[in-house]
N, C-alpha and C positions, 0 to 999 in steps of 0.2 A: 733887406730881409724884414718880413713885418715882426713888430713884439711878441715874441710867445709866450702866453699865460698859461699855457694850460697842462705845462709838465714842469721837472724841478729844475731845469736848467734857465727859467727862463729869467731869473738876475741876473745869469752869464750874459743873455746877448741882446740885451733889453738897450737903446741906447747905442745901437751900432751904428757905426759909419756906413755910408756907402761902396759897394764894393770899388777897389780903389787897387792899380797895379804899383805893384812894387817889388825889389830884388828879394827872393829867396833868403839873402842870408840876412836880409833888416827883419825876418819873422820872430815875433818874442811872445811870451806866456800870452795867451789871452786873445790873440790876432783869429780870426776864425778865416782859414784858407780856402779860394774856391781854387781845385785843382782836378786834373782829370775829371769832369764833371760831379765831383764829388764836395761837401762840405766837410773841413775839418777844424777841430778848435784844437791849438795848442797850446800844449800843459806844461810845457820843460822845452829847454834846447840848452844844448852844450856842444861842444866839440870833441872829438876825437885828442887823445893823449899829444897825439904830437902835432893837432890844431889842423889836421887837411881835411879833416871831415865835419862838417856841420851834420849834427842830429836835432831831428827834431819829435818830441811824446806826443801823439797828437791822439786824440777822440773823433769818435764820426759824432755827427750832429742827427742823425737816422738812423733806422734801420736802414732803408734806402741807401744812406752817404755810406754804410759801415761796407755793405758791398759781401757780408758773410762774414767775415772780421769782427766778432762780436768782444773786442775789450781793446782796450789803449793800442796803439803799436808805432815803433819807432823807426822814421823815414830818415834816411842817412844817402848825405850827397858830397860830392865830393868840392873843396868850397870854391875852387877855382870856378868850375861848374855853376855852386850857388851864388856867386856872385854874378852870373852872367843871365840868370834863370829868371825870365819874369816871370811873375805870378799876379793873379787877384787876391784881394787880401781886404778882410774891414777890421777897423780896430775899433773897440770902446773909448767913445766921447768921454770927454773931463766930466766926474759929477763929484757933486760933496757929498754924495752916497753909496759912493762905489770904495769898498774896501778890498786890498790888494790882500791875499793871502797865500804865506807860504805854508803847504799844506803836506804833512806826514801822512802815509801809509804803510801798514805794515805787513810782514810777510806776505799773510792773508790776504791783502790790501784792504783792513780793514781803517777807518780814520781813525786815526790816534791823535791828530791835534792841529793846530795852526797859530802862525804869527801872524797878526795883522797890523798893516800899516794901512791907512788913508791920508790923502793930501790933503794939508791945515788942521789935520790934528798935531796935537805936539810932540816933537820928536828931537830924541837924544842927537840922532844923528844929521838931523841939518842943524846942528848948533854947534856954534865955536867950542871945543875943547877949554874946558876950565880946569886949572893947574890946580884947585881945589874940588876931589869928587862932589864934595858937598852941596858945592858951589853951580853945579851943573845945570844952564838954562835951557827949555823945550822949546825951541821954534815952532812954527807951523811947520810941518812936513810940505815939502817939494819935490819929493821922489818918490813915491808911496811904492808905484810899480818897481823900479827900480832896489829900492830895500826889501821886498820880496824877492825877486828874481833874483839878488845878491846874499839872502836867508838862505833860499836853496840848494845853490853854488857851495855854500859852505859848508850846510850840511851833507853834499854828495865828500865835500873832501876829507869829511870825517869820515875814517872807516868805522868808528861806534857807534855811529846813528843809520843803523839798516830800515829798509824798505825803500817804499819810492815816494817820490818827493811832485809836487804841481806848484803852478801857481794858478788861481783863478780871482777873478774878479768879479764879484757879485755885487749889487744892490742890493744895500739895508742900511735900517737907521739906526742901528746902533749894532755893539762889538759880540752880542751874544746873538741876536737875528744872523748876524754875518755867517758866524760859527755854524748856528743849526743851518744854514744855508748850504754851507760846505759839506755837512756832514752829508745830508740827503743828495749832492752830486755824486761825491763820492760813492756813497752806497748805490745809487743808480748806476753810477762804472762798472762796479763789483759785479752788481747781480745782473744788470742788462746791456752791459755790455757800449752803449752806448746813450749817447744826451735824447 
């Protein structure tokens, strides 16, 4: 897929891999799917209550990809199936500028905010637990996407934290570019329906 400068999504897919096959159920936040002749980026996946259904939030990447479908919508397989399913799939390459965000919307689906993690900044949680809060040392982060996708999760299993929940991964130098980054994807969901 070549770089695209020229609309707001283009820190999502700036830095992709080559399209590349893989199972259905290895699909996670951020993977952009070629399926049914279509482009899609994925925003969320979770399972079904009692784990038989892989879901997956996905965006079209066009007009074109969206196919009339003009806002998010959620593809659900059954996972027997999604593990058997191959698919094309490019993921975002390692950069020291790509910030993973777990990212709020609200009713509206307006952006109400995000956590952001990147790899080798410093983080609570690749560090050994200190029996002293005080005491608490920040590693370099090694999970960035992961502690996103794991922000998410948590906030679906609160029932007090309503709307809907992404994760995306953009390019920028620093934690408030990232932010406005997210912002104007998001508001590009809302209003056009698509990337």
């Amino acid at each position: 897929m070549p770089t695209c400068t020229d609309f707001a999504a283009a820190p999502l897919l700036d830095d992709m891999s080559g399209v590349l096959s893989t199972s259905r159920i290895a699909a996670v936040p951020g993977m952009v799917l070629h399926e049914d002749g279509v482009r899609r980026l994925v925003l969320n996946t979770w399972y079904s209550d009692n784990g038989e259904r892989q879901n997956l939030l996905v965006v079209a990447l066009s007009h074109n990809d969206a196919m009339g479908i003009l806002k998010p919508w959620n593809s659900a397989m059954n996972v027997d199936w999604a593990q058997r399913r191959s698919i094309k799939a490019q993921s975002p390459q390692p950069s020291n500028r790509r910030w993973w965000l777990a990212v709020t919307l609200d009713e509206q689906r307006r952006y109400k905010g995000a956590n952001a993690f990147r790899d080798g900044h410093p983080c609570e949680m690749c560090s050994e637990r200190a029996t002293d809060p005080n005491l608490q040392t920040r590693n370099p982060c090694r999970r960035a996407h992961a502690h996103a996708w794991n922000q998410v999760g948590f906030w679906e299993d609160q029932s007090r934290i309503h709307g809907v929940h992404y994760v995306l991964g953009v390019l920028a130098d620093d934690l408030d570019q990232a932010r406005e980054t997210a912002r104007g994807i998001c508001e590009r969901i809302a209003t056009v329906g698509h990337l």
